[in-house]
C-alpha positions in Angstrom: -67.9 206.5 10.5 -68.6 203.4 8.9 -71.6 202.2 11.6 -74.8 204.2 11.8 -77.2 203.1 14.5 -80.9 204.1 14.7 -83.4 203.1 18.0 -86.6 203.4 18.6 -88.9 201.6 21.4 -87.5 203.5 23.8 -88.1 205.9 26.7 -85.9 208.8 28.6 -87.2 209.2 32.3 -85.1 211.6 34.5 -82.6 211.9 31.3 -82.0 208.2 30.9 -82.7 206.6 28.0 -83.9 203.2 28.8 -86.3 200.3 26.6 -89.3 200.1 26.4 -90.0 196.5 24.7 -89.5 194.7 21.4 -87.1 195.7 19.1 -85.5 198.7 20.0 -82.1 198.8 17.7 -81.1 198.5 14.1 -77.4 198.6 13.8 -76.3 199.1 10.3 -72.4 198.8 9.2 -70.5 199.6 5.8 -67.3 198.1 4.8 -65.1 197.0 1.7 -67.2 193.3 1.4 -70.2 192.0 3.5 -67.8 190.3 6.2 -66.4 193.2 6.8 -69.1 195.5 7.1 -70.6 192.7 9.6 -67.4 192.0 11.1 -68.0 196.5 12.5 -71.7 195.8 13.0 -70.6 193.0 15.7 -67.8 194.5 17.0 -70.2 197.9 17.4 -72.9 196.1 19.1 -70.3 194.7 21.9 -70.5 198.2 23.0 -74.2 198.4 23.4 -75.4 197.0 27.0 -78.6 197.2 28.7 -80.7 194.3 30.7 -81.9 191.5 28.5 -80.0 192.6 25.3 -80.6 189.9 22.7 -79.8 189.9 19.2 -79.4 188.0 16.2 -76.1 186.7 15.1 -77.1 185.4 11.5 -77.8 188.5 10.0 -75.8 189.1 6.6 -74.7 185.4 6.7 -76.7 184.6 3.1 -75.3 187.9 1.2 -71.8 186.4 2.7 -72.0 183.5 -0.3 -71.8 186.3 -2.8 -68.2 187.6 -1.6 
């Protein structure tokens, strides 16, 4: 309830979603304080998998300072 993911770049052939280039995800979490919100954001994208997944790991780190 706390993790709301939105996609886009994407395309469903035969009733499979697949990507389609670029960015495709934003993966957005909500917690108590900043780490724990990205602490659910991480722990939410281990669960995504397709071919050539990459993302960032940084994200959130600045706010982090204002814990």
């Amino acid at each position: 309830k706390d993790i709301k993911a939105f996609y886009a770049g994407t395309i469903i052939k035969e009733n499979t979603l697949y990507t389609n280039g670029g960015r495709v995800a934003c993966v957005v979490g909500m917690g108590e304080t900043m780490t724990i919100a990205q602490q659910k954001v991480y722990a939410a994208i281990s669960n995504i998998h397709f071919s050539g997944i990459n993302y960032r790991t940084d994200i959130g780190n600045n706010a982090l300072q204002y814990e």
